[in-house]
C-alpha positions in Angstrom: 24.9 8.6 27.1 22.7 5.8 25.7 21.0 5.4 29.0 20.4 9.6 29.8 18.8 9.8 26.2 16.3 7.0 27.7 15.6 8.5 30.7 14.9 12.5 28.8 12.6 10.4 26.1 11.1 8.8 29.0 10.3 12.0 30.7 9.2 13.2 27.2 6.4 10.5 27.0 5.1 11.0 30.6 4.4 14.8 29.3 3.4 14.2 25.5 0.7 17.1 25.4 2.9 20.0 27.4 6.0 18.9 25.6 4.1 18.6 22.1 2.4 22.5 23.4 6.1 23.7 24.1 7.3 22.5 20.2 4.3 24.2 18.5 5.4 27.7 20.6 8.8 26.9 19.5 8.1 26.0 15.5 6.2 28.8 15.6 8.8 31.3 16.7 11.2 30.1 14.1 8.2 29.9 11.6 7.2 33.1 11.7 10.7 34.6 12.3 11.9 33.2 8.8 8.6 34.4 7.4 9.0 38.0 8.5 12.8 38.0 7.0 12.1 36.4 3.9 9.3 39.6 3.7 11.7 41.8 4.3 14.3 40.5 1.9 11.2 41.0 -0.4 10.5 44.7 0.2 14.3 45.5 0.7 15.4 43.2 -2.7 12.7 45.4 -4.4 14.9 48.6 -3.2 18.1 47.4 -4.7 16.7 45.9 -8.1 15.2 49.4 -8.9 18.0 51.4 -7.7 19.8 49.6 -10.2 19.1 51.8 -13.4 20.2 54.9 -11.4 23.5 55.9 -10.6 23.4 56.1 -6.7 26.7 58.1 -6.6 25.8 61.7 -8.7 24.1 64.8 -8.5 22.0 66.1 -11.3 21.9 69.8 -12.5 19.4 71.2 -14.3 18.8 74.9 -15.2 16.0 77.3 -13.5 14.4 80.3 -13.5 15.4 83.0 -10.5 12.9 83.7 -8.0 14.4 86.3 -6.3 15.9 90.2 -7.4 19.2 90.0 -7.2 22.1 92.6 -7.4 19.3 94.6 -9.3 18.3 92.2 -11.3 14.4 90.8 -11.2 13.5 87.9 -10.5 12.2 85.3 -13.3 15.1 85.2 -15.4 16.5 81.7 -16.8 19.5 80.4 -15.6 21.2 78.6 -18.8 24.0 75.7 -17.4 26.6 75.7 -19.8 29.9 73.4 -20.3 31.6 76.1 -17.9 29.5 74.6 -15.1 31.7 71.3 -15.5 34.7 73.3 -15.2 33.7 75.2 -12.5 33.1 71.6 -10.5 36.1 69.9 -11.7 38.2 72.6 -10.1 36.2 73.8 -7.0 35.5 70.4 -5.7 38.3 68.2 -6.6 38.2 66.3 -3.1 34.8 65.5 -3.9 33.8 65.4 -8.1 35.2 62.7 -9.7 33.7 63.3 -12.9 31.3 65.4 -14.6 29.4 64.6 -17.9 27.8 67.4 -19.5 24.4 66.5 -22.1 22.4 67.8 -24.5 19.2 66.4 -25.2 17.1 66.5 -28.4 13.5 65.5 -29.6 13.7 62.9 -32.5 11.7 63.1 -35.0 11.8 59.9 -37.0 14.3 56.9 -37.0 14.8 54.6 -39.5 16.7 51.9 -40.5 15.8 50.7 -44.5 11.9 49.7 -44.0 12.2 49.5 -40.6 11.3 52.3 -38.1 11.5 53.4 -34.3 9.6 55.6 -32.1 9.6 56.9 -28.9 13.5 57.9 -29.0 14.9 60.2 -27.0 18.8 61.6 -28.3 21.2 62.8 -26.3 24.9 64.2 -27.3 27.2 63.2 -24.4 30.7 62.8 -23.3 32.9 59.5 -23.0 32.5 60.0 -19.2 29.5 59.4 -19.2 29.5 55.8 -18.9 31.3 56.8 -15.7 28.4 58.7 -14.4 25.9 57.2 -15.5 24.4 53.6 -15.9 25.4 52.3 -19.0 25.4 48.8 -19.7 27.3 47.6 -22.8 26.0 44.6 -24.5 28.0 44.8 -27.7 30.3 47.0 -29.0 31.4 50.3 -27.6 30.5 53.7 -26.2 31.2 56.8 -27.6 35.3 57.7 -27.0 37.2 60.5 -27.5 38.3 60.1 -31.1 34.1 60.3 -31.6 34.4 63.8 -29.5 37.2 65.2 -31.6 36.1 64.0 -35.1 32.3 65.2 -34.4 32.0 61.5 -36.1 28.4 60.9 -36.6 28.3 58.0 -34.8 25.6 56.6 -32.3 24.8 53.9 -29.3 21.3 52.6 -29.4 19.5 50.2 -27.1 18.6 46.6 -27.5 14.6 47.8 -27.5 15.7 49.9 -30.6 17.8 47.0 -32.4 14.7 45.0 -31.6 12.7 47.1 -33.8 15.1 48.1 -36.4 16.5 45.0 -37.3 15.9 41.5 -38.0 16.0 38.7 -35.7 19.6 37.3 -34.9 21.3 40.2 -36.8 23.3 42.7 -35.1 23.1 46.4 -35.4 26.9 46.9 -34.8 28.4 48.4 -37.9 25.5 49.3 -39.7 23.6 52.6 -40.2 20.5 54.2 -38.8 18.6 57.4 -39.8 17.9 59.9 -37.0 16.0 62.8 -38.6 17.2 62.1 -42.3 21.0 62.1 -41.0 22.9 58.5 -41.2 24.8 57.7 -38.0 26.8 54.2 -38.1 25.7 52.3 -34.7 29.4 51.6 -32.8 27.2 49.7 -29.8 24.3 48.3 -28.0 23.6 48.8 -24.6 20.6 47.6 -22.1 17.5 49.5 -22.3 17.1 50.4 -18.7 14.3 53.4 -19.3 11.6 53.8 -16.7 9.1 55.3 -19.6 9.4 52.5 -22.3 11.5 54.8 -24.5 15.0 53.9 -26.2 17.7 55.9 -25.0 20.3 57.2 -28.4 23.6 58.6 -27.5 26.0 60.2 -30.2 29.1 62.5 -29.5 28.4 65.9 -27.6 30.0 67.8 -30.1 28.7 66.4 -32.9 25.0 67.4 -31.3 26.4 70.9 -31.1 27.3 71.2 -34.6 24.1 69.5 -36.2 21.8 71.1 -33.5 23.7 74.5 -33.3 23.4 74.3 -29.3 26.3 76.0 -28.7 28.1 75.5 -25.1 24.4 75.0 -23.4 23.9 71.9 -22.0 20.4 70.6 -20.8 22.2 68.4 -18.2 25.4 68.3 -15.6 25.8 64.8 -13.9 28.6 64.9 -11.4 30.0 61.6 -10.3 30.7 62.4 -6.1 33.0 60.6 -4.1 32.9 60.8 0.3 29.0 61.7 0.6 28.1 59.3 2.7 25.6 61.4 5.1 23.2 63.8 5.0 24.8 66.1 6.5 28.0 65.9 4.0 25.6 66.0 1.3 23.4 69.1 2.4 26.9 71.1 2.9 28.2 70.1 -1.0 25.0 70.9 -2.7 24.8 74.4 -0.4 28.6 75.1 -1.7 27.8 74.0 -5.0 24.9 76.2 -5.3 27.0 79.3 -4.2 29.8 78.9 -6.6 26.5 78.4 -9.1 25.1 81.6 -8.1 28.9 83.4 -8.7 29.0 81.9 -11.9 25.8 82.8 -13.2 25.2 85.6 -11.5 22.0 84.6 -9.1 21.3 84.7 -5.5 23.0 81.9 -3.8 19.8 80.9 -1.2 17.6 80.8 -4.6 16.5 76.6 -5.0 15.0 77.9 -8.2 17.7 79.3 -10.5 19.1 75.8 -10.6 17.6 72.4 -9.5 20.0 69.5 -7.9 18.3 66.4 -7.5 21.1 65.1 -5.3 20.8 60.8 -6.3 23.6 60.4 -3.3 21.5 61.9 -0.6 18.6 59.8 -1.8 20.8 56.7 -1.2 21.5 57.6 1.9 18.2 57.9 2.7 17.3 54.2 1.1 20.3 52.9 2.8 19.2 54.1 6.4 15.0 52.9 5.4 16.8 49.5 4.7 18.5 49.2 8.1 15.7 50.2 9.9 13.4 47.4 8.0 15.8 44.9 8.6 16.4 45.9 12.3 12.4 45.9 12.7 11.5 42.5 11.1 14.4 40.8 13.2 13.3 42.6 16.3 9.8 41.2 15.5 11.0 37.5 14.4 13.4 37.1 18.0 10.1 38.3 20.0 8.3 35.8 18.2 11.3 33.1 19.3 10.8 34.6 23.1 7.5 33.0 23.2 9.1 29.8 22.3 12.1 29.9 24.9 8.9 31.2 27.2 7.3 28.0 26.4 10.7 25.5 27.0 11.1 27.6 30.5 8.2 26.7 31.8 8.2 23.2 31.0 11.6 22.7 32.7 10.6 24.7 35.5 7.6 22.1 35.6 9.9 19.5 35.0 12.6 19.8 37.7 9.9 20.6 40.0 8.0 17.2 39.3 11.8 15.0 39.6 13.1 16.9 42.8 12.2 13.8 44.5 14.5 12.0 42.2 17.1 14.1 41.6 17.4 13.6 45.8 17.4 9.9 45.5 20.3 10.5 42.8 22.4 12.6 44.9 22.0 10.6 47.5 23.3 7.7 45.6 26.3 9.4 44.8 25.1 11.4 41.5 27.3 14.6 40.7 24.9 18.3 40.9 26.6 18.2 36.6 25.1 15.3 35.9 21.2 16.7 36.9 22.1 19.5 35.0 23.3 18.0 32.1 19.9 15.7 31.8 17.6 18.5 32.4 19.9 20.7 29.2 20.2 17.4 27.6 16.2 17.4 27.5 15.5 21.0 26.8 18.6 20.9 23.6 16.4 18.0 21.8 12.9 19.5 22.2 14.1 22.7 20.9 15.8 21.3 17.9 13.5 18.8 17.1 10.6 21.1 16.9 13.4 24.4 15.6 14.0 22.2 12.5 10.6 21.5 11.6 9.9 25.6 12.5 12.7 26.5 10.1 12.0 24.0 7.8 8.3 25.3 6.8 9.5 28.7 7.3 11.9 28.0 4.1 9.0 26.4 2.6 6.5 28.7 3.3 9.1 31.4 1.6 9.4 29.3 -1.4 5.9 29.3 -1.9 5.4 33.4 -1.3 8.2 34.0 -3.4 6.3 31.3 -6.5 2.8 32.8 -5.8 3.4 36.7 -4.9 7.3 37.3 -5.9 8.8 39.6 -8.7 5.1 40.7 -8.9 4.9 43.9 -12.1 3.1 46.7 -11.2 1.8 48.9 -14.2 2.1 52.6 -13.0 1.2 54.2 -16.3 3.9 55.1 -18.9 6.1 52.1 -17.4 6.2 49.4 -14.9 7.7 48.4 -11.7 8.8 45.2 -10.1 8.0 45.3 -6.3 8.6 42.1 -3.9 11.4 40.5 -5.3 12.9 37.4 -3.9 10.9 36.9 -0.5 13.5 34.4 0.4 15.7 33.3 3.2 19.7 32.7 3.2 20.0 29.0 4.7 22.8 30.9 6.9 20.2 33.1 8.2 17.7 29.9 9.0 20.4 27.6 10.7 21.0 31.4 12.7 17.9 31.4 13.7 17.6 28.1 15.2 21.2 28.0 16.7 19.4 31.0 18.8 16.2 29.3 19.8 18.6 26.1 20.6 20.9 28.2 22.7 18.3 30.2 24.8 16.6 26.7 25.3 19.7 25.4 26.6 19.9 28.4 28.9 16.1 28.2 29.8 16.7 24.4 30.9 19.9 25.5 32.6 18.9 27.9 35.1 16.4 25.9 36.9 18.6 22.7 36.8 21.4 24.3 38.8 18.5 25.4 41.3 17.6 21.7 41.5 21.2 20.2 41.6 22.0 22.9 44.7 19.2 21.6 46.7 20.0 19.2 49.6 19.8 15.5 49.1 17.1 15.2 52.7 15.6 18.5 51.4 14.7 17.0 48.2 13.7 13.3 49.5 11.6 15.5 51.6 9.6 16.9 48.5 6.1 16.0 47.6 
């Protein structure tokens, strides 16, 4: 073994500029492949981070005005949702509602806790489920529960923006009491603050916003939490069934997108899901064409190669040397060039990540009334990277192997024979 490692680095030396021209193709290929990924990961880590404060798995309803006459009726009339809406999906789509959370939203004036004040709140009356439907992350203490529902308990959940604001440093908000509008509410929890707009999101039981409020069985809101919409084409057929049994309910023209509006959160993630694919598919198909240049590269030097020693491969055979042996060198040869010059490719890639993801990662982009991270960790699994190189190393191995055989078939006085 000792002495065909001798012979490959001595063949290595006699061709320092083409082999040192074959390893810069080849570092490149690996470079620029875990470049392209780790910018992907970026752009695709950026889709999942903001995803994050939405619920990917419910559809929204929110009342409309009619567009078009129907049964007699003109068009332009509002179309109120009201808690029978909830009902009415509970029971028509069992197989594909899992929950529903009905909400009522309200404008807040002033909130107040001793000296202390808020702004910017918005309040909203909701059921226990909707921690289920919705994004809610708990940091302390508790959501609202059903005991809350049936007591009309004035009792509230504020963010960690509001406690921020409201309350000294190191004290918690838990157990005490804020003013909302002049009415005392005792806080039961905190959760994140996960608001797009900067606000602080409030939540207190739903029917104890209907008795303060008077809103009666309106709701401003229905969130259902779906189950089994996994493709477009399941999700266009529920939100057309949905919208009938709507437009039976409330008495409306079932083809009118008006009277309600459905922004459908599980179609959209369908959507993001597929756009994700598709950017990872792309920036790997871009990265391996990137390697082909490099297994280009090792291909023609063994071609070169074998060529140059078919004179000596002919004295071998003729001394006895086995066609596996040849081939063995000549892989041998093209295995070490490729993952000397793969590891030093993968290893700047990494590095070259590493520095993208310090000097342009987890960037914030201002848009207005709040702000958006974009090109979030532009990094690189090692799995992926040692991937990448076990490819360039394998089609080396194959680019070296193909014209060795060729060589090792030739005759012994055919080869002696060559210039």
């Amino acid at each position: 073994m000792l002495d065909t490692l001798q012979e490959i680095w001595g063949a290595v030396m006699r061709n320092k500029l083409r082999t040192i021209a074959t390893g810069f193709a080849i570092a490149g290929g690996i470079f620029l492949l875990i470049v392209l990924l780790g910018a992907g990961n970026g752009i695709i880590h950026t889709f999942d981070h903001n995803s994050e404060r939405f619920a990917l798995d419910a559809v929204h309803i929110y009342g409309g005005y009619t567009s078009m006459p129907f049964e007699g009726i003109k068009d332009g009339r509002r179309i109120r949702i009201d808690t029978r809406d909830g009902q009415m999906a509970e029971q028509s789509f069992k197989s594909t509602v899992v929950a529903t959370s009905p909400t009522i939203e309200h404008l807040v004036l002033s909130v107040s806790a001793g000296d202390r004040s808020c702004l910017n709140v918005n309040l909203t009356g909701v059921y226990p489920t909707h921690a289920r439907v919705d994004v809610i992350k708990m940091v302390r203490g508790r959501f609202i529960n059903e005991l809350d529902i049936k007591g009309k308990r004035k009792v509230v959940v504020i963010d960690e923006k509001a406690e921020k604001n409201l309350f000294k440093r190191g004290k918690t908000a838990v157990g005490n009491v804020v003013k909302i509008d002049n009415i005392v509410y005792k806080i039961v929890g905190i959760k994140e603050n996960n608001s797009m707009f900067g606000s602080s999101e409030f939540y207190i039981p739903f029917t104890t916003m209907q008795t303060i409020y008077g809103r009666g069985e309106f709701i401003d809101e229905l969130t259902l939490k779906v189950k089994g919409l996994d493709t477009e084409e399941k999700n266009d057929n529920f939100v057309s069934d949905y919208r009938k049994a709507t437009g039976r309910l409330h008495n409306f023209n079932p083809e009118d997108k008006s009277a309600i509006w459905i922004w459908n959160a599980a179609s959209d993630n369908v959507s993001m899901s597929t756009t994700k694919n598709i950017l990872h598919t792309s920036f790997w198909i871009l990265g391996l064409l990137t390697l082909l240049s490099g297994v280009v590269g090792v291909s023609n030097i063994m071609l070169i190669t074998v060529k140059e020693r078919t004179h000596e491969f002919g004295i071998r055979k003729a001394l006895g040397a086995k066609p596996w042996s040849i081939i063995r060198m000549v892989i041998l040869e093209s295995i070490l060039i490729t993952t000397f010059f793969g590891y030093i490719g993968m290893v700047c890639g990494v590095g070259f990540c590493e520095y993208m993801d310090a000097t342009a990662g987890n960037r914030v982009m201002d848009i207005g009334v709040w702000q958006q991270e974009y090109f979030i960790d532009p990094t690189v699994d090692v799995r992926t990277c040692i991937q990448a190189t076990l490819v360039m190393i394998i089609s080396g191995a194959l680019a070296g192997f193909f014209p060795a055989r060729k060589a090792a078939k030739v005759k012994p006085i055919e080869a002696l024979r060559a210039n």
